[in-house]
DOFI-993177 format. One record per residue (C-alpha): x, y, z; residue in three letters; residue number from 1. Coordinates in steps of 0.2 Angstrom, whole numbers. Example, Ala and Ser with C-alpha at 12.3 -4.5 7.8 and 13.67 -1.06 7.14 Angstrom:
<rs>
   east  north     up  residu  num
     62    -22     39     Ala    1
     68     -5     36     Ser    2
</rs>
This chain:
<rs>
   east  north     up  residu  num
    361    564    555     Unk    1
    375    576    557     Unk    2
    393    565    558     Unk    3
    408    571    565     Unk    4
    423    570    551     Unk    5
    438    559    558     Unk    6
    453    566    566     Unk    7
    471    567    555     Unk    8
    485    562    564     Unk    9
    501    574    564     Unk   10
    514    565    556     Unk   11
    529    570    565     Unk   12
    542    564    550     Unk   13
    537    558    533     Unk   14
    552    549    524     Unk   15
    543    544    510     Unk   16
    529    551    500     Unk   17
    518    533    505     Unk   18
    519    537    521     Unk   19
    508    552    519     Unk   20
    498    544    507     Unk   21
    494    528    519     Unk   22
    487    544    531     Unk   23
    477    551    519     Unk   24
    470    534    513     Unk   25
    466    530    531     Unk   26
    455    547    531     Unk   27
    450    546    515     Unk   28
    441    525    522     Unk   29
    436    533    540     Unk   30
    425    547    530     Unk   31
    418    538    518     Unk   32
    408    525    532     Unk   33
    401    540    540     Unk   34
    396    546    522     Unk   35
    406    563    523     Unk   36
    413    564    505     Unk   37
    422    583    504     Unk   38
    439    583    512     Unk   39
    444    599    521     Unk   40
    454    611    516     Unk   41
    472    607    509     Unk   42
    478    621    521     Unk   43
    469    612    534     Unk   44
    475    595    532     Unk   45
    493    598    528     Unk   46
    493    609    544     Unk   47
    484    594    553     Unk   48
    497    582    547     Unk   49
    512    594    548     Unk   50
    519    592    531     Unk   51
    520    606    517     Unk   52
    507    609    505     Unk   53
    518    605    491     Unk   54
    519    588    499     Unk   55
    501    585    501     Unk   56
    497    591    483     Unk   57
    510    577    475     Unk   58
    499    565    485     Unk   59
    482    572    480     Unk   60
    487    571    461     Unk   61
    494    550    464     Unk   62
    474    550    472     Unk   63
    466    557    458     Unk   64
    475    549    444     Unk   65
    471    533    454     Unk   66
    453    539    452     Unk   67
    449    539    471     Unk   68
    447    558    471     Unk   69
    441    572    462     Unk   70
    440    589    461     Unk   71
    428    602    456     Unk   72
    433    621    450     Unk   73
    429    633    467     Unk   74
    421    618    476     Unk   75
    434    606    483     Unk   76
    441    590    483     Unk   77
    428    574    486     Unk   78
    430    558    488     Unk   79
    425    546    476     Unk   80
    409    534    480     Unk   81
    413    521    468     Unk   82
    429    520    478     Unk   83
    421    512    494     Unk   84
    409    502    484     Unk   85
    426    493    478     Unk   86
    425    472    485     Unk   87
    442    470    482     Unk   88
    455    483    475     Unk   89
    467    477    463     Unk   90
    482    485    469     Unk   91
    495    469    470     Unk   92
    504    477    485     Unk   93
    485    477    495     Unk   94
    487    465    509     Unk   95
    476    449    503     Unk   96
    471    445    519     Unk   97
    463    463    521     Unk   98
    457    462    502     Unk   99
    447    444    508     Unk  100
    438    453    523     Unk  101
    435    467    511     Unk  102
    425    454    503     Unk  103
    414    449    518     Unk  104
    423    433    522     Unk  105
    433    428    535     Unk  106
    452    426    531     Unk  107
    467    417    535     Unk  108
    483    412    526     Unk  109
    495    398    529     Unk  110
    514    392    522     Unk  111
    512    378    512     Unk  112
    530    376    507     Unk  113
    547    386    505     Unk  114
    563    382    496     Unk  115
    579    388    494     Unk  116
    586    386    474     Unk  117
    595    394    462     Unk  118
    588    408    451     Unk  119
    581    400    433     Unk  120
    584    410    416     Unk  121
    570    418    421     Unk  122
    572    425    437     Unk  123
    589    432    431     Unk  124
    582    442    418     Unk  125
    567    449    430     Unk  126
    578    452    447     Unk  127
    593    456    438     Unk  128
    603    441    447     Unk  129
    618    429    440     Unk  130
    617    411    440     Unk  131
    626    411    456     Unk  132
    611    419    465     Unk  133
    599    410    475     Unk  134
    579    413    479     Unk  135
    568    412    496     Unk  136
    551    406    488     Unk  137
    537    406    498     Unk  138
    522    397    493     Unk  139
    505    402    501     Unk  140
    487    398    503     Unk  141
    474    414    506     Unk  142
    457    408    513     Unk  143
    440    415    516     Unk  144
    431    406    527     Unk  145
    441    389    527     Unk  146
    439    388    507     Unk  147
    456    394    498     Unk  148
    455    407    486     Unk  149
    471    415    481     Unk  150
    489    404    478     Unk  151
    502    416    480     Unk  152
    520    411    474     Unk  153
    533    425    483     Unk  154
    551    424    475     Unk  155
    564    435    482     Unk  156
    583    436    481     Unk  157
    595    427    497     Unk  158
    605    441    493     Unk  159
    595    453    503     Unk  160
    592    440    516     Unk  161
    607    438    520     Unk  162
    612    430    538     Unk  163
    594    428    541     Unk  164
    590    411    547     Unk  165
    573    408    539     Unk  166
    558    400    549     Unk  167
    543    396    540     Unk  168
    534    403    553     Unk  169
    537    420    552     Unk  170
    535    418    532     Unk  171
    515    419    536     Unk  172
    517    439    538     Unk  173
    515    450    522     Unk  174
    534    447    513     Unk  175
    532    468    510     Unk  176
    533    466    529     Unk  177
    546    452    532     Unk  178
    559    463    520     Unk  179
    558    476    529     Unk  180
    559    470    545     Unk  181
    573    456    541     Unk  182
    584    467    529     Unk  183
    576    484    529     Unk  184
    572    483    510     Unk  185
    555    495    505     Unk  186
    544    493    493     Unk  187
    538    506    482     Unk  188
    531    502    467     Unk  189
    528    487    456     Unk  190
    525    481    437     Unk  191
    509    468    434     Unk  192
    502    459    421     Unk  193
    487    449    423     Unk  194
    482    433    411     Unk  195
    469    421    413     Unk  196
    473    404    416     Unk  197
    466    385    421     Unk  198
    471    376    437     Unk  199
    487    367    426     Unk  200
    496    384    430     Unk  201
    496    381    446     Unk  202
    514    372    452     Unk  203
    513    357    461     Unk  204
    516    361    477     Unk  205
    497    364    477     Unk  206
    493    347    470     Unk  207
    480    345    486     Unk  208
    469    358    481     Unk  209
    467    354    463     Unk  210
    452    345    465     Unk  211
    443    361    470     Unk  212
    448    370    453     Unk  213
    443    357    440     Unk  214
    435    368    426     Unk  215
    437    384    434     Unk  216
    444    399    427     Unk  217
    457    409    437     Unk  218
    465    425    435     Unk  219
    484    426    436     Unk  220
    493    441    445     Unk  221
    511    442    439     Unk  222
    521    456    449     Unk  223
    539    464    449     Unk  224
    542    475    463     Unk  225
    557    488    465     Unk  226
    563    501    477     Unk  227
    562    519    475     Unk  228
    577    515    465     Unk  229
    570    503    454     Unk  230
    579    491    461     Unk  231
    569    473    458     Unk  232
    566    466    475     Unk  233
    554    452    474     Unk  234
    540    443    461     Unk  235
    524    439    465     Unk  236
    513    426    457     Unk  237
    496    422    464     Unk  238
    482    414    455     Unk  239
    463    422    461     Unk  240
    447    409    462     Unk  241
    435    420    453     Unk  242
    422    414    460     Unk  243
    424    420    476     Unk  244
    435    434    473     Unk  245
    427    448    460     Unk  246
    443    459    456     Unk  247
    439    476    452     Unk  248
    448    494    449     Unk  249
    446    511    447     Unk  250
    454    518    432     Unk  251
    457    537    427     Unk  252
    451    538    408     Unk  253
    457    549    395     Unk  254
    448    545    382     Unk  255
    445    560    374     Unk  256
    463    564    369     Unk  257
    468    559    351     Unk  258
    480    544    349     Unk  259
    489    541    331     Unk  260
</rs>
């Protein structure tokens, strides 16, 4: 069956180097369910989107590095099929609620609690704050289909939320999405480390879902994100049931270089 490959969308003024990466990506998915692997051209895309080829390229290096395409000499670039085969990406700044239906199950989130307080020893040293500053921290609950499954713990600093009158209502969005809309602050990239844990990690405030971990193991996401310049923003904590979400990645290996 002959398919017909997706349309690119003209980006009329890219900002940022994420915002042609989040067309691409967006392609790159539309492609891969119809089973059309080659990309066009790079003159044919960077025409279709409107941005220079020197753009494009920067974006197409991030891809390949990230291992979701590849090239071959005098062939072309292709999308990688173990890329869609992926259940759940582990790219901290994925939306989880997309990342759940990415694993076949219905999703939903809910606020189980916010505070105000002041920044610990610990946040000082990871956001750079005084012992003066105070944190938003939003404690959330991912589900798939009614059974939760991820316990996200979102710390960020009041000083960017300043004059914002908080509503645990809207704190249900993505907190990517509330910072941008609330105080215009972008994301760009973000340090994680990853540690396996039991249920006592988990803080209290989730003391009504305990009963549902006894004995299981769980991994724990532990992310510092920063602006484009490396500014820290926010820390994310969030503790994955392994049971019902399988965590994987695509890696770029180079391991046929020499290492002292």
């Amino acid at each position: 069956m002959t398919h017909t490959a997706p349309k690119l969308n003209h980006i009329d003024n890219v900002t940022l180097s994420s915002e042609l990466k989040k067309s691409i990506l967006k392609y790159i998915g539309e492609s891969s369910k119809l089973g059309l692997y080659k990309l066009p051209s790079e003159v044919s895309i960077a025409n279709n989107l409107g941005v220079s080829r020197i753009a494009l390229r920067e974006v197409f290096k991030e891809l390949r590095n990230d291992g979701i395409l590849y090239s071959l000499h005098g062939k072309g670039t292709y999308i990688n099929k173990n890329f869609t085969d992926l259940k759940f990406r582990f790219t901290p700044a994925r939306e989880f609620l997309k990342s759940i239906i990415a694993c076949g199950y219905e999703a939903s989130v809910e606020v189980i609690d916010y505070e105000i307080a002041l920044a610990n020893d610990k946040n000082i040293d990871d956001l750079n704050l005084s012992k003066k500053d105070k944190l938003l921290i939003i404690y959330k609950v991912f589900f798939a289909d009614n059974k939760p499954v991820i316990f996200c713990i979102d710390t960020v600093p009041m000083k960017y939320l300043k004059n914002v009158e908080i509503e645990k209502d809207e704190l249900s969005i993505s907190t990517f999405d509330y910072l941008k809309n609330k105080a215009n602050v972008i994301v760009e990239n973000d340090v994680v480390e990853m540690t396996a844990v039991l249920e006592e990690a988990i803080p209290s405030q989730y003391d009504q879902f305990r009963d549902n971990l006894k004995c299981k193991p769980l991994i724990q996401m532990a992310s510092i994100y920063y602006t484009l310049k490396q500014e820290p923003v926010m820390k994310v904590k969030a503790f994955f049931d392994t049971e019902k979400i399988k965590l994987s990645q695509i890696r770029k290996q180079n391991v046929y270089d020499d290492y002292l």
